[in-house]
Each structure stands twice: as structure tokens, then as C-alpha cells.
C-alpha positions in Angstrom: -38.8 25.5 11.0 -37.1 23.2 13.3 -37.5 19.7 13.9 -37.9 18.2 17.5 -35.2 15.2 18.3 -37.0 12.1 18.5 -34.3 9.5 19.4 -30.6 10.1 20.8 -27.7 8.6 19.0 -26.3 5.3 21.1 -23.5 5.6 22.6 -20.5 3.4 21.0 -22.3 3.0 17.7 -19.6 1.1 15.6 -17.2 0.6 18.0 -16.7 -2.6 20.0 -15.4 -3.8 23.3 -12.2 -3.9 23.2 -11.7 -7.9 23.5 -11.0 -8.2 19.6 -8.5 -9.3 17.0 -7.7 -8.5 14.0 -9.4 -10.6 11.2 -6.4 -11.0 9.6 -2.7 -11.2 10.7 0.0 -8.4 8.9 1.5 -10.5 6.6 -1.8 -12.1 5.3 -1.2 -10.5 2.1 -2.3 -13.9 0.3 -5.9 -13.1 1.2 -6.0 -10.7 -1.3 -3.3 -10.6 -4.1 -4.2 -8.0 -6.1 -4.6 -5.3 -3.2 -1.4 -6.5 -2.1 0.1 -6.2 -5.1 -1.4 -2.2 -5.8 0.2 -1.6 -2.3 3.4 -2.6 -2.3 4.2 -1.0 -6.0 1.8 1.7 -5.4 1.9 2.2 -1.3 0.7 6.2 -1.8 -1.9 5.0 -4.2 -3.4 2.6 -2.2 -2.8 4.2 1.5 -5.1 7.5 -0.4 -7.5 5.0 -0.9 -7.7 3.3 2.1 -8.2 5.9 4.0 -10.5 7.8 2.2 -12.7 4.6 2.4 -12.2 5.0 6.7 -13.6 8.2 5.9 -10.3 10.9 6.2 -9.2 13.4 4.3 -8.1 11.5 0.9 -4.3 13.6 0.7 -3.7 12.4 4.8 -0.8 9.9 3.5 0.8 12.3 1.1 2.3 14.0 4.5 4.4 10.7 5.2 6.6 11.4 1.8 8.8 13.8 3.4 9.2 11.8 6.6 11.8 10.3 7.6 12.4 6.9 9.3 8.8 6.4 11.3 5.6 6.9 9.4 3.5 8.6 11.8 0.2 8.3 9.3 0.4 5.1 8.9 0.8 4.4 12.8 -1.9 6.7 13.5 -4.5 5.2 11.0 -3.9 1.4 12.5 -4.3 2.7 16.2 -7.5 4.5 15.2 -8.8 1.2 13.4 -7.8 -0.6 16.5 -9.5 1.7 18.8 -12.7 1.9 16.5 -13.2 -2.1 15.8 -12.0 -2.7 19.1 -8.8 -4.6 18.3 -6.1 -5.7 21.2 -2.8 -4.3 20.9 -0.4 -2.0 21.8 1.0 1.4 20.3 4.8 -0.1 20.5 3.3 -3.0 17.9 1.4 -0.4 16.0 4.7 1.9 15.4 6.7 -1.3 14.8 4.4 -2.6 12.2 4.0 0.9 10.4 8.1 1.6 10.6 8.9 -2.1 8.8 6.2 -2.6 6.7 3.9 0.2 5.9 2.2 -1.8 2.8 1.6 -4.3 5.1 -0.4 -2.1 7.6 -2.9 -0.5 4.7 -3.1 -4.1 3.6 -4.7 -5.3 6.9 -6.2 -1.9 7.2 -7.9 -2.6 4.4 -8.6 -5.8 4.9 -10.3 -5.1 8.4 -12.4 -2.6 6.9 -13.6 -5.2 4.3 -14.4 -7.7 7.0 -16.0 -5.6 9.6 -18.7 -4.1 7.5 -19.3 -1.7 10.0 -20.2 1.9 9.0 -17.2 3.6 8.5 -18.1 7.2 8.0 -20.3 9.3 10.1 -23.0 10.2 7.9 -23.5 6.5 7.2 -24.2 6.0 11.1 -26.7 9.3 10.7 -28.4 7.7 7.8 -29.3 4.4 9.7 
């Protein structure tokens, strides 16, 4: 037995404009100590984590220990935050950021996540 579709998903549920910043700046580490700390002696650990909670595969970081000088995980995961909160920036600032400080990325990953409180995976946009 099938069920008839009552209602249409919206377009651009959990996903804003465009015309946003991030909540917190890249080296706002302060605003959370303890996270900062687990990511910058535990960067691996903590990027798993992180982007598990976003709602990808748990092991997607694990591809950036053979890499070599950019980390193209790390890049990709903030420009898919940006483009999901609807952040401003640019993909030169997103590479730059995730080949000098890569903690510092899953940190305001992480932190933007937290402060958005937006659903993050799909079946928790189903559900509502």
C-alpha cells in the first residue's frame, strides 16, 4: 500500500540567502577551549567528529592523512558549510584557511554548526 503525498518539501529548507557571516571568526578558538584544545592535539579526532555531526561519512577526513601540502577535505567541508548556512566568502579564503590552519577550520566548523541550530542531516529535515 502506498501513501499519497500530501505536502512538497520547500525549496531551500536549511539554507539561507547568501548575505551571512560566520558567527565566529577563524581564530576564535577562545570561545570554546576545550574543543580547541581536542583539535589541535587531536585534529583527526575531532575533524571525524565534526563531520559526522554535518551529517558525512564519519572516515571523510581520514583521506587528508596521505595528502600532501593542501587539505582538500578540510577546504571542501568549510565551502559546503558556507554554501549551506549561507556564509560570504570566497573559495581562495576557504583553501587558504584549510592549508594554514586546518584545526582552526573544524573549530569554526564546529562552532557554526553549534550556533546555527539548523538541521544538519536530511532525515532531520524529513522528520519535521
Amino acid at each position: 500500500m502506498s501513501w499519497p503525498v500530501v505536502t512538497q518539501p520547500q525549496p531551500g529548507l536549511g539554507f539561507s540567502s547568501g548575505d551571512s557571516e560566520w558567527s565566529s571568526g577563524i581564530c576564535d578558538c577562545c570561545e570554546d577551549i576545550p574543543e580547541c584544545c581536542f583539535a589541535c592535539w587531536c585534529c583527526p579526532c575531532f575533524a571525524c567528529i565534526t563531520t559526522k555531526a554535518y551529517g558525512q561519512c564519519l572516515c571523510l577526513p581520514l583521506l587528508e592523512i596521505c595528502g600532501g601540502c593542501i587539505n582538500p577535505i578540510t577546504m571542501s567541508m568549510r565551502v559546503s558549510v558556507r554554501h549551506r548556512y549561507g556564509i560570504k566568502g570566497s573559495l581562495c579564503r576557504d583553501c587558504v584557511c584549510a592549508t594554514f590552519c586546518p584545526p582552526c577550520v573544524w573549530c569554526q566548523i564546529s562552532r557554526e554548526m553549534r550556533s546555527r541550530k539548523l538541521p544538519t542531516v536530511l532525515s532531520d529535515i524529513i522528520r519535521r
